[in-house]
C-alpha positions in Angstrom: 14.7 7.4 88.9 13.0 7.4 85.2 14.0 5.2 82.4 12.7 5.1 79.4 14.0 2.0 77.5 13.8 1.8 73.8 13.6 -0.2 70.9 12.9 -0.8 67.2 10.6 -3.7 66.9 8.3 -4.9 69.2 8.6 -8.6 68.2 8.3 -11.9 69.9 11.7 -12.2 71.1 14.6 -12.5 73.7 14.7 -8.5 73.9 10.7 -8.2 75.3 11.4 -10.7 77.4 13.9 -8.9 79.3 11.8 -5.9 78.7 8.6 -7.4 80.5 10.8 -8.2 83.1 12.6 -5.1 83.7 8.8 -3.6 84.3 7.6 -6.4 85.9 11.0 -5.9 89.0 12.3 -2.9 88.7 10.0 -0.9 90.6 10.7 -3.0 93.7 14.1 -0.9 93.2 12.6 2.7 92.9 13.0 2.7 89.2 9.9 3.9 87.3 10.5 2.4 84.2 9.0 3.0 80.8 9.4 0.9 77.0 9.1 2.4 73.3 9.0 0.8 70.4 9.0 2.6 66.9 7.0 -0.1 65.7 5.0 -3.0 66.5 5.6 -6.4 64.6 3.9 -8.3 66.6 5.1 -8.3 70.0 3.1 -6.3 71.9 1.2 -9.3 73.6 4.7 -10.4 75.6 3.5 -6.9 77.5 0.0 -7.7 78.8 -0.4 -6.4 82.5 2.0 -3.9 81.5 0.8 -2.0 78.5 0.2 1.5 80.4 3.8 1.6 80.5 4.3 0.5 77.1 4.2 2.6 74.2 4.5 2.7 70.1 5.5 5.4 67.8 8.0 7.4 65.7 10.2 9.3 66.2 8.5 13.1 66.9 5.8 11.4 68.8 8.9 9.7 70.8 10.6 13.4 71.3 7.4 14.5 72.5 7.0 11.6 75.3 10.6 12.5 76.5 9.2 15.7 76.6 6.8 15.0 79.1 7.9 12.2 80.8 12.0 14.0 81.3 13.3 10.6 82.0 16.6 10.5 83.8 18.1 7.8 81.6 16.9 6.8 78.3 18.8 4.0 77.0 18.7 3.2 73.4 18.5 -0.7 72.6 20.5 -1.8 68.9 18.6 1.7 67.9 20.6 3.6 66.5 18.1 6.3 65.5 17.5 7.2 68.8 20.8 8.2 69.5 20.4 11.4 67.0 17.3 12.4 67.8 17.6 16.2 69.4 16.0 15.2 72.7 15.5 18.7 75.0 15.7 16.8 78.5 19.7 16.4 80.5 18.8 12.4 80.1 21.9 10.4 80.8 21.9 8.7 77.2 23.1 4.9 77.4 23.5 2.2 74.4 22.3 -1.3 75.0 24.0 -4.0 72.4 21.7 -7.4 72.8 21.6 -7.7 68.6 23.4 -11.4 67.8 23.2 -10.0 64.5 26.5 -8.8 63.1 25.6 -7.3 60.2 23.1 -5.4 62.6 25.7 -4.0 65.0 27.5 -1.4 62.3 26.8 1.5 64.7 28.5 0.5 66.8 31.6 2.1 65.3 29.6 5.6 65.2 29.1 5.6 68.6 29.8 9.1 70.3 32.1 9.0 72.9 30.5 12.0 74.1 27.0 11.6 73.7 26.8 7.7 75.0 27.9 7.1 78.8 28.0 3.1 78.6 27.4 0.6 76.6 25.2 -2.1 78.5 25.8 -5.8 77.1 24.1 -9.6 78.5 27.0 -11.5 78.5 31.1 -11.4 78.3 31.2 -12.9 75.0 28.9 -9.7 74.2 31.0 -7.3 75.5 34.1 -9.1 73.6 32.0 -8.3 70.2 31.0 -4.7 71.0 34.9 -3.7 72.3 36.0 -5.2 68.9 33.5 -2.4 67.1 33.8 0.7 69.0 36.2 3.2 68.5 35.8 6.1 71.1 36.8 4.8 75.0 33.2 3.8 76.1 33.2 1.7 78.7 31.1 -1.7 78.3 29.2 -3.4 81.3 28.1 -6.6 81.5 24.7 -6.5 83.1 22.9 -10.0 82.9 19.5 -10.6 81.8 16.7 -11.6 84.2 14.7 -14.4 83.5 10.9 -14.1 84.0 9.2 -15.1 87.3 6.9 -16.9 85.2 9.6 -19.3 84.6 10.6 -19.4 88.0 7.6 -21.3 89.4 7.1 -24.0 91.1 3.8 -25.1 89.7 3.3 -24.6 86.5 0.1 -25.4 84.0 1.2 -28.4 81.6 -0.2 -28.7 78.3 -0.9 -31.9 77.0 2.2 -34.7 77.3 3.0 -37.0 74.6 3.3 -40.0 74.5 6.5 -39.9 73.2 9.4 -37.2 74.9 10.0 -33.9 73.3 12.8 -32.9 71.9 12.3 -28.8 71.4 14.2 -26.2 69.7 13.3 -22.7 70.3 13.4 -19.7 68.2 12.9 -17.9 64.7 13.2 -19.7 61.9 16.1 -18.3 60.5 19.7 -19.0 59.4 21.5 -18.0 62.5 19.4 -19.7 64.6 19.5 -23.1 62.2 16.8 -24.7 62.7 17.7 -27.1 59.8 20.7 -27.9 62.2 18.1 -29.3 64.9 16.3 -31.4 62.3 19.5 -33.4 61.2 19.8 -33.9 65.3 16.4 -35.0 65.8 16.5 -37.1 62.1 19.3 -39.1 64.2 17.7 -39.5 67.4 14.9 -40.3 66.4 16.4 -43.3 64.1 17.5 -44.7 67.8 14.9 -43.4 70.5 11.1 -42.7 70.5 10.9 -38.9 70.6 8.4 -36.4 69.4 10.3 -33.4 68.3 8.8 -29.1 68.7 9.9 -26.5 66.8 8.7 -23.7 69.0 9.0 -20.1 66.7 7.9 -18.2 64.2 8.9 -16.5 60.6 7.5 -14.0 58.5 8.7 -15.7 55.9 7.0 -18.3 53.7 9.8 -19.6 52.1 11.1 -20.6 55.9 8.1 -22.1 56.4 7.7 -24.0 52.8 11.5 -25.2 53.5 10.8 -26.4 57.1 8.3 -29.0 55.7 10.7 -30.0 52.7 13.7 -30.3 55.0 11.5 -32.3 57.7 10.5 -34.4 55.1 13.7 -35.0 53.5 14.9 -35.9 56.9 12.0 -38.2 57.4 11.4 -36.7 60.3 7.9 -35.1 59.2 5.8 -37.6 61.3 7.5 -36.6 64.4 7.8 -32.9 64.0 5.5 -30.3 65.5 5.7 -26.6 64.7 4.3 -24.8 67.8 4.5 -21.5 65.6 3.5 -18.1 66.9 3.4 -18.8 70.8 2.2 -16.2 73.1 5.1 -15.4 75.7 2.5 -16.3 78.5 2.4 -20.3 76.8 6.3 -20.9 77.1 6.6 -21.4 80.9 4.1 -24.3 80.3 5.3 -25.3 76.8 8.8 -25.7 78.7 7.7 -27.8 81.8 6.0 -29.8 79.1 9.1 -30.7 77.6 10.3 -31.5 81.0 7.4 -33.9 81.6 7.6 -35.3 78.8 11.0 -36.9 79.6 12.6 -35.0 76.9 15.1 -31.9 76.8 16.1 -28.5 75.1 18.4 -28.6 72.1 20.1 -25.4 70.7 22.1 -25.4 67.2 22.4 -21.5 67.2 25.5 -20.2 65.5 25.7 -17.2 67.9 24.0 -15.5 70.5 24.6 -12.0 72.4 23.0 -14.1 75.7 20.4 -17.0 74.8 17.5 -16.1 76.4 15.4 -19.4 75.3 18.0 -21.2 76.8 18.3 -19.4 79.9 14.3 -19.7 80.3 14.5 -23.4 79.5 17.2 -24.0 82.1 14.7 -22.2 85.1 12.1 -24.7 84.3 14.2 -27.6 85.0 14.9 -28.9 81.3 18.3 -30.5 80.7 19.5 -28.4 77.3 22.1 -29.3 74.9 23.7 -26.2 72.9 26.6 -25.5 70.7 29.8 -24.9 72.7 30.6 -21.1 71.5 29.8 -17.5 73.2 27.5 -16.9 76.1 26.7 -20.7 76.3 29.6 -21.2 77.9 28.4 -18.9 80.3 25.7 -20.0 81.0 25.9 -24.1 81.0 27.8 -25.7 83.4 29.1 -29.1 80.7 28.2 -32.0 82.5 26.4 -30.3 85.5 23.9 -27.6 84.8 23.4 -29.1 81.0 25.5 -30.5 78.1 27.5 -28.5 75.4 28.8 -30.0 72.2 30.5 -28.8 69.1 28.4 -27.4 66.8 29.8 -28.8 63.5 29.0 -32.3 64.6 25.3 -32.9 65.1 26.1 -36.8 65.3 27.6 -35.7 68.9 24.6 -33.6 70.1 22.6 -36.8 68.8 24.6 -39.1 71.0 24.5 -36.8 73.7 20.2 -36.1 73.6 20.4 -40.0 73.5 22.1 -40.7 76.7 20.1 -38.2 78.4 16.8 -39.7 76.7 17.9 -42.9 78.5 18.7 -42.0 81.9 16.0 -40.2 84.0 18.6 -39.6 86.6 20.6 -37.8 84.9 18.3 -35.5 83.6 16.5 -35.1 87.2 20.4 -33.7 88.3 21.0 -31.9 85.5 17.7 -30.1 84.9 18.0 -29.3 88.9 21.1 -28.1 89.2 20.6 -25.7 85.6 17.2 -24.6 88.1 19.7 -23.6 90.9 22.6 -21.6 88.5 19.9 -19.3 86.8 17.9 -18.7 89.6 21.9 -17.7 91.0 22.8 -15.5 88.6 19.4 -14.3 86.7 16.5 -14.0 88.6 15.1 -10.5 88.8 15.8 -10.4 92.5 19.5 -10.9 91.2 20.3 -9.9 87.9 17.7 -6.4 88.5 19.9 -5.1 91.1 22.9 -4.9 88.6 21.1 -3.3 86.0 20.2 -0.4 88.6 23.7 0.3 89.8 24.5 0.5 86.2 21.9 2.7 85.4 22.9 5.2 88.4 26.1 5.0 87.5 25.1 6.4 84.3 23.1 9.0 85.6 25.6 10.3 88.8 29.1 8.7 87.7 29.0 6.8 91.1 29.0 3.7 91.7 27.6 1.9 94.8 30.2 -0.7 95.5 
């Protein structure tokens, strides 16, 4: 089977990470699988070892690809572009919604009930938000993300440990993710504990970045803080069993997320994480076992909670373990892959295997 995946942006984010993977397992399950991206914005590098299968364009140099590849299922990723283009192959069309964005996920009321087979979401909560949009009977699957085999590892390179442990956040510096929140969390541990705090992410804009130094200062937090900007997806396996190392932890303060991919990849490598107690977190995080959820309007709570972890080695020995176990359950490729491929046969034959 031939699937072409695409997407808008190649960028440095949760959607190439679960693209790398797909090309990195899927042919272990006879899938010959193939990525477009109508742009590049600086993502391509998450590809490396992969980038014959990788490809960048518009959309007639796109058409002509299909062309000559005929895939038997492209699926479109939060592109809704794609969907009209006048492709001359009998590809199974599919829509993947992985966008946390809502003012980004407007076509999803324009889907054609015709055209579109499924709709392919990362997480219940997910699927809860596309149902809401659509209006023509399209079914939506949940079909979990793998994590990376990178991640996965038992050994992994550290970069050098502080001497103080890392409290990290991970992701762009923007206002859904709320990095500010993360700043006000670390401003009140670190008035209690030692701790070194990482913002690991980027921004393309220089306001975000002007602002992260005010609010850090105003926080008096500036001393501590370390912006690990611009990381190539290769680094964060070893940026993440840093933080382990360290003795520190994971915090998330997003406002919503379609799966959380930065905390899924943070749980395989063994770090305790703390994250807001909405959506696909709630999926994902075991509270109390597999890592520690807290409400996101009270960063006082997440504070107290990164505190008693900070202080108890134990506890973040279990916890970091046992949030090892879950995702290497549920979203390793040898798990989370073979889902995906029913899906996508499904799509292509309207039988499923089970």
């Amino acid at each position: 089977m031939k699937v072409l995946f695409v997407y808008q942006f190649a960028t440095l984010g949760g959607v190439e990470s679960v693209l790398r993977s797909r090309l990195e397992g899927l042919p272990a399950f006879g899938v010959d699988a193939h990525v477009w991206f109508l742009a590049d914005s600086g993502g391509l590098g998450t590809f490396d070892g992969f980038r014959d299968r990788v490809h960048v364009g518009g959309p007639q140099p796109l058409m002509a690809f299909v062309a000559d590849l005929d895939p038997d299922v492209i699926a479109s990723i939060d592109t809704e572009e794609v969907l009209r283009l006048p492709f001359e192959v009998k590809s199974a069309l599919i829509a993947e919604c992985h966008s946390p964005y809502f003012e980004n996920l407007g076509y999803l009321s324009r889907l054609d009930g015709q055209l579109v087979r499924v709709v392919l979401v990362p997480s219940a909560h997910q699927r809860e938000t596309v149902e809401r949009k659509i209006r023509h009977a399209i079914p939506v699957r949940v079909v979990p993300n793998p994590v990376g085999e990178a991640f996965l590892c038992e050994n992994i390179q550290l970069r050098e440990i502080p001497s103080r442990p890392i409290l990290a956040w991970i992701g762009r510096l923007d206002a859904l993710k709320d990095w500010e929140a993360f700043l006000e969390i670390g401003s009140l541990v670190c008035s209690t504990h030692e701790a070194q705090l990482w913002v690991v992410g980027d921004t393309s804009e220089p306001s975000a970045a002007r602002r992260l130094y005010r609010v850090a200062k105003e926080k008096r937090v500036l001393s501590s803080l370390s912006w690990l900007r611009a990381v190539p997806y290769s680094d964060m396996p070893s940026v993440l069993a840093t933080v382990k190392a360290s003795g520190g932890l994971v915090v998330s303060t997003s406002r919503n997320e379609s799966f959380g991919m930065g905390v899924a990849e943070a749980m395989a490598c063994s770090n305790v994480v703390i994250a807001p107690r909405i959506g696909p977190f709630e999926e994902l995080i075991s509270d109390g076992v597999t890592g520690f959820l807290y409400d996101r309007k009270s960063p006082a709570a997440a504070a107290q909670i990164a505190g008693a972890l900070l202080a108890d080695s134990s506890l973040r020995s279990r916890s970091g373990g046992a949030a090892r176990q879950g995702v290497m359950g549920r979203y390793s490729p040898t798990s989370a892959l073979p889902v995906l491929v029913d899906e996508l046969r499904v799509a292509l034959t309207g039988h499923r295997s089970y």
